[in-house]
N, C-alpha and C positions, 0 to 999 in steps of 0.2 A: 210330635214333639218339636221337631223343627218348625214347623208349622206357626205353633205358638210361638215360638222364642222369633219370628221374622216380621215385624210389622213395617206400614210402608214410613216411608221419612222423605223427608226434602237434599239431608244431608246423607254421603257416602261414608264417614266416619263422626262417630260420636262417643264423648268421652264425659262420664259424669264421675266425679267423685274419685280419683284415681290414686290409689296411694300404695306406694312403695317403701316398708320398711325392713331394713337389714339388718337381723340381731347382731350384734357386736360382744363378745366376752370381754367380761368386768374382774374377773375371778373365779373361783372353782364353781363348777354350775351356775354362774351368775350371768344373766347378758340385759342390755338395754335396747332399747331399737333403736337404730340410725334411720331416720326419716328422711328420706331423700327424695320421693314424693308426697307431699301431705295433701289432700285432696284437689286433684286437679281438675278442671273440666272445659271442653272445647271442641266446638265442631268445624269440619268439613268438609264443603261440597263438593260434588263430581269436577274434576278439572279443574280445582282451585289449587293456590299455594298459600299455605298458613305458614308465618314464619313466627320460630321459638327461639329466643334470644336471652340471655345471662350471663353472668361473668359463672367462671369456672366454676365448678364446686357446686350450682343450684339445682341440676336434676335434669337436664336436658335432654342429655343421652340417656339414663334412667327413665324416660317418659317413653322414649321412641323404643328402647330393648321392651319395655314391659306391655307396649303393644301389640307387637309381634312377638310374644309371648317365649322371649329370649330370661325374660327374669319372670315369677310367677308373683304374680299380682296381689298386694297382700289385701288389698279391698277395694271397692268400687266397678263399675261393668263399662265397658265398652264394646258398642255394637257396629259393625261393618257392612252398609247394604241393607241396615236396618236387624239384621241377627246377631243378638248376642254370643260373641265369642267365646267360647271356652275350651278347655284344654280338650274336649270332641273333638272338636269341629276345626281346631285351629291348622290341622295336617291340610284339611281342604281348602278354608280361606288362603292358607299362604301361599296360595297362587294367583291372590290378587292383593297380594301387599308382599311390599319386598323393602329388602333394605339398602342403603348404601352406606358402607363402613368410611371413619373417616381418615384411617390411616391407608393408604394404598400400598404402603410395603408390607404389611404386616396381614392382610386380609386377604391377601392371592397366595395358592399352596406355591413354594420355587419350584416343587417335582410333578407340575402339571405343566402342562402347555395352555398356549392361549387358546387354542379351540376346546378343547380338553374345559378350562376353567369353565368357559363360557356355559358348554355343552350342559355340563352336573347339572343344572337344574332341570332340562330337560329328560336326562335319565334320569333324576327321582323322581318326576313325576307323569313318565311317561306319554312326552306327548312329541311322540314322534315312529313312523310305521319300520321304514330301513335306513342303514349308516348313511345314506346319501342323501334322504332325509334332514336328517340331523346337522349334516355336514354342509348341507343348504341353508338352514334357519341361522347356525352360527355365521356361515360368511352375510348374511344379511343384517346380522345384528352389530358385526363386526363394520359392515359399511353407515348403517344406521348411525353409532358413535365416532366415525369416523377416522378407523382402523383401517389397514389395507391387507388384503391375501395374504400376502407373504407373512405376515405377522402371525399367522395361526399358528404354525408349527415352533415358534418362538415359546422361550421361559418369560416367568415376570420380571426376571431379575435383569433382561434384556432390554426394558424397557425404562423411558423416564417418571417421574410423578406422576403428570399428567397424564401420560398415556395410560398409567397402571390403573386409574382415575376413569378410565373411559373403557377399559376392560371390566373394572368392578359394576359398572352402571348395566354396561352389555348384559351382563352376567342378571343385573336385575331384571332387564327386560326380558330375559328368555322365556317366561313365565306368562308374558304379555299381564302386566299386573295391573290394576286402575291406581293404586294407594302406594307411594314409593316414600319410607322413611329417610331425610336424607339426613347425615350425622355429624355436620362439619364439613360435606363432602370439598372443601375448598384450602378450609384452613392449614391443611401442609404441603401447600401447592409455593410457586411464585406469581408474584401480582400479575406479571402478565399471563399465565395459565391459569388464573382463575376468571377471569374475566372469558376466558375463552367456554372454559369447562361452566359457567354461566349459563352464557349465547347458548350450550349445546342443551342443558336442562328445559329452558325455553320452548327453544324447537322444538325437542322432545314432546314437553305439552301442546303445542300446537297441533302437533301430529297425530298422537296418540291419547290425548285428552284426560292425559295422568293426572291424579291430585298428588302433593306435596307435603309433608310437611319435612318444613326443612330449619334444620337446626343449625345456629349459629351464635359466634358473638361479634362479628363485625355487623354493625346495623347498616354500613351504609351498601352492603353486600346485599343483607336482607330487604333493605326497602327498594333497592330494584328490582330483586325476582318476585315477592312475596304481593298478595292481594289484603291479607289482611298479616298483624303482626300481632303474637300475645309476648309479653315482658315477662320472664319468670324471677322471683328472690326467694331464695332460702326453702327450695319444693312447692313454693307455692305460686298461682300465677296473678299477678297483683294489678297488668293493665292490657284492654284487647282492644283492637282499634284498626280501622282501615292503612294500609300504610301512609296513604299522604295525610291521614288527621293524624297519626301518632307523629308523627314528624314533625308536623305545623301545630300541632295544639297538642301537645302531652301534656298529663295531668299531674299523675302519680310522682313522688318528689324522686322517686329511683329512676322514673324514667326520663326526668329531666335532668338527672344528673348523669346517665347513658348518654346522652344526647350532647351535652355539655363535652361530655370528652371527647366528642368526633373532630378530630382535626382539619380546619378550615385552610383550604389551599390561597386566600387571597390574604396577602399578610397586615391588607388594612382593617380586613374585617375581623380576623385573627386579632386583633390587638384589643376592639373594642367588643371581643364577645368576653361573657362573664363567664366561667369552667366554675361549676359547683362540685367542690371537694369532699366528699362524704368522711366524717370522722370516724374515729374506731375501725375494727376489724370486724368480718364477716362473722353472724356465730357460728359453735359448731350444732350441726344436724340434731348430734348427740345431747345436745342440752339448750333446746331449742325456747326462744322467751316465752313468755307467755302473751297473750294478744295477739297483734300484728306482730309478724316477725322482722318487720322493717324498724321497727319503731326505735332499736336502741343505737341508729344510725341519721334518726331523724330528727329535724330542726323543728318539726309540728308537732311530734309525740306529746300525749295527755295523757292524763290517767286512765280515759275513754280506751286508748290504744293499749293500753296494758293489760285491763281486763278481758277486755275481746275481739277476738277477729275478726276484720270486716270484710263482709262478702262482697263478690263483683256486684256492681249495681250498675244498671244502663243511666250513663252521660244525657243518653241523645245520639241518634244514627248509631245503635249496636256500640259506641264507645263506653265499656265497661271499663270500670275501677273501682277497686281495692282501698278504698282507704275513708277514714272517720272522718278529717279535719282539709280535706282538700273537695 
């Protein structure tokens, strides 16, 4: 069975048709579904970083929980290594996908120690013969992120952001994973610890030849780590593109208006860029348009876009978008 369900691939993770909805109660036995993901799809290679970017509220973190199989998939397959996942087999894959949570205060237990945190993965899944064993792989993972000894016997709560930040990542690695979800791993840090806790992801790959996908909304965070970049709105992902073409040639009118809002440090240049201001408010999940879901925020929207959804379509060089009238 396994057998069948393994065929070979190019890519280390792949994602077709991905969808994630959450019934919501409307009244007595009544519910709707809240679509948080509506069909996503997206690959990546051994060693690569794909970066996912959206303002709040589009499905980011939804994407990554329901591939590591934290929320249960309400359709679509994704395969790892070329084998499709499922709720079998997924005890055994997740020891080569792992995640990294984005809050560091909230995802470390206070009543463990830092060897202790690190350690769990290792005892669930048994990959270690006696305590000194154990007690070896954690101080190496410990210097790997750039912890020191003495920190093992420490709580989390003894520590700063960053460093909680670089215990949670440890924690990922214990598993020796190729596939690392990352989930904002940045965004509640300070600018100069993210930039650090960056550099350290990097290395990381360089090292150990981890793939990525790493979830964000700061773009200019993500078009330094990331090799290629997909734009997500409304569960859906509308443009995928190398990072320096989505930068220098975005297509899609939401990703040029992402792009628009990135704050330019030089204030001459600053003066003569144009900031595209998107009207209206985001919809809800729950009562999602019809069409394109971008459309009733759009300066191009036609009736074209009302009736139906436009699938990714290759640009040229892999540059896929989403959209009828661009």
């Amino acid at each position: 069975m396994a057998a069948e369900q393994k065929k070979k691939s190019d890519y280390l993770v792949e994602v077709k048709d991905l969808k994630e909805y959450f019934p919501v109660k409307t009244g007595f036995l009544k519910t709707i579904p809240l679509k948080a993901v509506d069909g996503v799809s997206f690959n990546i290679k051994p060693g690569e970083t794909l970066g996912l970017v959206g303002e709040s509220g589009c499905g980011k973190t939804t994407v990554g929980r329901t591939l590591l199989r934290l929320y249960e998939p309400t359709g679509g397959e994704f395969r790892f290594d070329g084998e499709l996942v499922t709720d079998k087999n997924i005890f055994r894959l997740r020891k080569k996908m792992q995640m990294v949570f984005q809050d560091p205060y909230s995802s470390l237990d206070p009543r463990m120690t830092v060897e202790d945190i690190i350690g769990e993965p290792l005892d669930v899944h048994h990959l270690y013969t006696t305590k000194q064993d154990r007690h070896d792989k954690v101080m190496h993972l410990m210097e790997l992120v750039g912890l020191n000894a003495e920190h093992a016997t420490r709580y989390a709560h003894e520590f700063s952001g960053g460093q909680r930040q670089r215990i949670g990542i440890a924690r990922a690695l214990a598993v020796n994973p190729s596939f690392i979800v990352c989930d904002e791993p940045v965004s509640a840090l300070d600018v100069s610890i993210q930039a650090q806790v960056i550099n350290m992801f990097e290395d990381l790959q360089d090292k150990l030849g981890v793939a990525y996908l790493f979830i964000a909304h700061d773009l200019l965070v993500v078009h330094h780590i990331s090799d290629r970049i997909a734009v997500m709105y409304l569960g859906r992902i509308v443009e995928v593109a190398d990072a320096d073409e989505l930068n220098n040639h975005p297509i899609h009118p939401y990703t040029l208006s992402l792009l628009s809002a990135i704050p330019i440090p030089d204030p001459e240049t600053a003066r003569h860029s144009h900031r595209i201001i998107l009207e209206g408010d985001v919809p809800s999940p729950l009562h999602m348009p019809t069409g394109c879901p971008f459309r009733t925020r759009c300066r191009y929207a036609t009736e074209h876009c009302a009736a139906e959804c436009p699938p990714l379509t290759d640009r040229g060089n892999g540059h896929m978008v989403a959209c009828w009238e661009k």
